[in-house]
C-alpha positions in Angstrom: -156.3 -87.9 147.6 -156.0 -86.5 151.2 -158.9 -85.3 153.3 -157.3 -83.1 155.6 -154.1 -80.8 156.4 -153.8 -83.9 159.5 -153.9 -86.3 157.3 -151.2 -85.1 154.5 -149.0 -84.1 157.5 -149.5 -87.8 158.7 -148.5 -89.5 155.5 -145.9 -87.1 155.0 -144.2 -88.0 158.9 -144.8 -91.7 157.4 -142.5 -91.1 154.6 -140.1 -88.9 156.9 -140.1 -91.9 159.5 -139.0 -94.6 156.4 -136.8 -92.9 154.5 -134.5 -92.1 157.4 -133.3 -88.1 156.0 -135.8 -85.3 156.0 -134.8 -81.3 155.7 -137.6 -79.7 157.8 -139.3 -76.3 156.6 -142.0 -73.8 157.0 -144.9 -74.5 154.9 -148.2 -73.3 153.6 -149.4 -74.3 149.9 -148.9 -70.9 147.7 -147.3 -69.0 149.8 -143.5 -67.9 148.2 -140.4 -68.6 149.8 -139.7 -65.3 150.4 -142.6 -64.4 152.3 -141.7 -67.9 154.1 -138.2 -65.8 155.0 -139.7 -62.7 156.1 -142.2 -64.7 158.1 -139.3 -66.5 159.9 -137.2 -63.4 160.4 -140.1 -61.2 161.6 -140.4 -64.4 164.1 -137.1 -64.6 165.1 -136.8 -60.8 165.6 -140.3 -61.2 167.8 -138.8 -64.4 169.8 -135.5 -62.5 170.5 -137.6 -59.8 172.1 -140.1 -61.7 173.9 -137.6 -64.4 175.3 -133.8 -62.6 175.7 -130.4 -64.4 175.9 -130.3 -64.7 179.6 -127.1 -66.7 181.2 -127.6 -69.2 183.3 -124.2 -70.9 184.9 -123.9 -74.5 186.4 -121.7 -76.0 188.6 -120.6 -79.6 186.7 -119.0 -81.4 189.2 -115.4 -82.7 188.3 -114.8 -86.6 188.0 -113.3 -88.8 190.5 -110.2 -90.2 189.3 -109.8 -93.8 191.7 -107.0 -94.9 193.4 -103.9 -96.3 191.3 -100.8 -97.8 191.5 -97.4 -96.5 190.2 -94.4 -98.2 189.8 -91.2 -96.8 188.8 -87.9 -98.9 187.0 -86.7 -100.2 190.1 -90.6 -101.9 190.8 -90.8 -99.3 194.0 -94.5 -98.5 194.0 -96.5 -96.4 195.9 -100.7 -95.4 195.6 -101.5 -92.3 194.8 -105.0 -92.0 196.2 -108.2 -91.2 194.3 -109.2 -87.8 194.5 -111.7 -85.4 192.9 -111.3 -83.6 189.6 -111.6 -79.5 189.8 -115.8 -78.6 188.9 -116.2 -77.0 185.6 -118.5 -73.8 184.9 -121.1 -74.2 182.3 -123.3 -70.9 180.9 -126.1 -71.7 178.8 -128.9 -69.8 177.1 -132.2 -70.4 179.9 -134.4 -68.8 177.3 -133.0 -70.4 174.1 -136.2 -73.5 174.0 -138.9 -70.4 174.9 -137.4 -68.4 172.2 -138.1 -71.5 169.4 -141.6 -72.2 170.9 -142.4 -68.4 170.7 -140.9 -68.3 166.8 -142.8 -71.7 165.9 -146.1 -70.0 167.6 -145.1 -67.1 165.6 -145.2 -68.9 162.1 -148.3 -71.1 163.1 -150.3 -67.8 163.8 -149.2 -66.8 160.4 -150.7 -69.9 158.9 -147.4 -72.1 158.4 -146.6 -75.6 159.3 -143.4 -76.9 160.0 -142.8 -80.0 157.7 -140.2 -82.5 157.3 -140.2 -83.8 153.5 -137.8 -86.9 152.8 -134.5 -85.7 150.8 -135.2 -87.3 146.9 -133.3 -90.5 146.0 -131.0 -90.2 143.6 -133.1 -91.5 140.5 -135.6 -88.8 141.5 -132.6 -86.0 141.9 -131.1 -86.9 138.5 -134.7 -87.1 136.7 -135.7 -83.7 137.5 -134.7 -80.6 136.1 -132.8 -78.5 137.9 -134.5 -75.6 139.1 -135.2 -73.6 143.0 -138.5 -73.7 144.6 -140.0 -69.9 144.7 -143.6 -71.5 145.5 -145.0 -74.0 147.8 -146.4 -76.3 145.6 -149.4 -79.0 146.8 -147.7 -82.0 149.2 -148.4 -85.4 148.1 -147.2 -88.7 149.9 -144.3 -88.9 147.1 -143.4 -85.7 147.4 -139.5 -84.9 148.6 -136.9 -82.1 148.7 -133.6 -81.8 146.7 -131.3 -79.0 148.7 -130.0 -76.3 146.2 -127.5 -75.0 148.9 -127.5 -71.3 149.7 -130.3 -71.0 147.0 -132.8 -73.2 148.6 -134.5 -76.3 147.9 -136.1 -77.8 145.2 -139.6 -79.7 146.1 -140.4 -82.8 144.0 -143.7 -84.4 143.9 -142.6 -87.8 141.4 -145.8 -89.1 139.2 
C-alpha cells in the first residue's frame, strides 16, 4: 500500500492533521515497547549529560499602571499618577530545547521515528478488544491509538 517510510509518515500526519487529537510516540515496526523505553531512557540519560540544566535568569519588566482618578464619599478627587510596576525575575532551563534535540537525535540513530497516530473514535475503542500494545505493529493510514493509562497504549489498525 505505501512505498516508503516518507510516505506512511505522510498519510499518517494527514490523518493526525484531520482528526484534530494525536498521542505522539517512538516508533519502529517490531521493535517492543520496552526496548522503545530503554531506548528513550538511555536517551534521556545521554541528553542530560550532554546538555545540563543550566539557569538562565531574565529581567521581565513590570507593567505600567496609567494615571487614574480617585474619588472618595464626599466627590474630593485627586490623580494618583501612573507609575511602573516592580520587574519580575524569571530562571529558565537555557539547555532544556538542546536536551530534546539531543534525545530525539538519540532515538533516530537508533532507528525510531517519532509519530503522531490519531486517538481511535469511539466505535473503533468500543469494537476492539481490550488489550496493551507490547509490539509495534505495521502503520496503515487507518491506523490509531487507544491510551491504556499507566500501562500504555493500545494501536489499532481498523479493516
Amino acid at each position: 500500500m505505501f512505498r516508503s517510510r516518507r510516505t506512511l509518515l505522510t498519510a499518517l500526519a494527514a490523518v493526525v492533521t484531520l482528526s484534530g487529537c494525536a498521542q505522539d510516540i517512538y516508533f519502529r515496526e517490531g521493535a517492543t515497547v520496552s526496548e522503545v523505553r530503554r531506548a528513550e531512557d538511555a536517551c534521556a540519560l545521554s541528553a542530560r549529560q550532554a546538555a545540563p540544566f543550566r539557569p538562565r535568569t531574565i529581567l521581565v519588566p513590570g507593567p505600567i499602571v496609567p494615571a487614574r482618578k480617585v474619588c472618595d464619599g464626599q466627590g474630593n478627587c485627586q490623580t494618583r499618577p501612573a507609575y511602573q510596576a516592580p520587574p519580575e525575575f524569571e530562571t529558565m532551563d537555557a539547555n532544556a530545547e538542546r536536551r530534546v534535540l539531543i534525545a530525539r537525535t538519540c532515538m533516530a540513530e537508533r532507528g525510531f521515528d517519532r509519530v503522531s497516530l490519531p486517538y481511535c473514535s469511539g466505535a473503533v475503542r468500543n469494537a476492539a478488544p481490550a488489550a496493551v500494545t507490547r509490539r509495534l505493529p505495521r502503520l496503515t493510514g487507518q491506523s490509531c491509538i487507544i491510551p491504556r493509562g499507566q500501562a500504555g497504549y493500545q494501536i489499532v489498525t481498523p479493516g
